[in-house]
C-alpha positions in Angstrom: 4.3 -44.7 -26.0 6.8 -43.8 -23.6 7.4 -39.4 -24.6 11.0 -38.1 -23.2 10.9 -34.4 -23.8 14.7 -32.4 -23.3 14.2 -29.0 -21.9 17.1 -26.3 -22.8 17.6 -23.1 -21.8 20.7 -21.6 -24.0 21.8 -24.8 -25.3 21.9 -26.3 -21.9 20.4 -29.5 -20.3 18.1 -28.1 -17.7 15.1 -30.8 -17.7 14.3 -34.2 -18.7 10.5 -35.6 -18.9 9.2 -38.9 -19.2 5.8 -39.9 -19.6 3.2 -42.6 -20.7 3.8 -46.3 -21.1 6.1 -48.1 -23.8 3.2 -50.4 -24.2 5.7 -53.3 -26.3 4.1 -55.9 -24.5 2.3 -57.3 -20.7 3.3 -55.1 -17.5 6.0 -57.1 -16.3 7.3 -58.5 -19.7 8.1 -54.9 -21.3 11.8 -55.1 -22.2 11.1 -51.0 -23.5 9.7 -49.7 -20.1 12.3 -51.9 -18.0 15.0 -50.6 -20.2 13.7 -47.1 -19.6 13.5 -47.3 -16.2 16.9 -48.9 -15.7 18.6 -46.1 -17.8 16.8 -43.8 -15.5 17.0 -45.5 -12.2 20.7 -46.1 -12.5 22.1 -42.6 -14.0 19.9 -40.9 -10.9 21.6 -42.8 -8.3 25.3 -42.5 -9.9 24.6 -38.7 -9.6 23.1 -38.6 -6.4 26.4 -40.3 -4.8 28.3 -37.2 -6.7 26.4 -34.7 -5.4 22.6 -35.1 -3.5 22.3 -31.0 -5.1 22.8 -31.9 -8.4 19.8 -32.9 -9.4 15.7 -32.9 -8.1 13.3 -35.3 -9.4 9.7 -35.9 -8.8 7.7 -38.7 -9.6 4.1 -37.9 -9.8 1.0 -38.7 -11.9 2.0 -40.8 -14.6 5.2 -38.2 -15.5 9.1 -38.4 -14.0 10.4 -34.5 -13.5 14.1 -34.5 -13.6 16.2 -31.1 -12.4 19.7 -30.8 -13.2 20.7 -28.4 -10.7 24.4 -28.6 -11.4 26.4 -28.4 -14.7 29.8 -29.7 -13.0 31.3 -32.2 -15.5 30.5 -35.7 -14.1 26.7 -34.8 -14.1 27.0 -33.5 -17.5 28.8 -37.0 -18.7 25.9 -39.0 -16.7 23.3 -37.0 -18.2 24.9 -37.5 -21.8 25.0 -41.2 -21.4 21.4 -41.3 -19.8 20.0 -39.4 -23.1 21.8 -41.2 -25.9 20.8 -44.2 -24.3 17.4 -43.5 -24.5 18.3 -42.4 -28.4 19.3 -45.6 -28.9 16.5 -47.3 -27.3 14.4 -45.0 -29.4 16.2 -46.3 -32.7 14.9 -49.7 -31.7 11.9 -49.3 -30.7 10.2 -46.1 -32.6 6.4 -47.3 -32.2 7.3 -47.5 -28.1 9.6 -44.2 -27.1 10.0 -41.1 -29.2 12.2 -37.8 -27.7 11.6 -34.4 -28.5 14.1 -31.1 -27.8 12.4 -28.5 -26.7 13.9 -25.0 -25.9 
């Protein structure tokens, strides 16, 4: 199961983590975990050509790290898209991604 966990600080967006596998079916054939990553892969690079400070991510072990560094109001939109994207994937597939709040 893929975990997203949404870390606030005073009802802001400060971190998003992903972690584990979405396991829906055969690496290469997982329409959940390409969905996922294409969500992901595509909001990152629309921010980065905003702003290269507006967000840090690190990809380590098994778990994605993402930073929002700046609230200015096109990351804010992008991260709002990226997240109830991932909502709605989580609709569809509730046995392969789940999202928690924390903070």
């Amino acid at each position: 199961m893929i975990r997203i966990t949404l870390i606030q600080k005073e009802n802001e967006l400060e971190q998003i983590k992903l972690k584990g596998h979405a396991m829906y079916d055969d690496y290469g054939k997982d329409i959940v975990c390409a969905g996922v990553s294409s969500i992901l892969t595509t909001t990152v690079n629309a921010i980065l050509k905003f702003s290269k400070e507006a967000i840090t991510f690190e990809d380590q072990n098994d778990e994605f790290v993402l930073t929002i560094n700046q609230k200015d109001e096109i990351t804010k939109k992008l991260i709002a898209n990226m997240v109830e994207l991932f909502y709605e994937l989580e609709d569809s597939y509730p046995k392969n991604i789940t999202i928690r709040k924390r903070g």
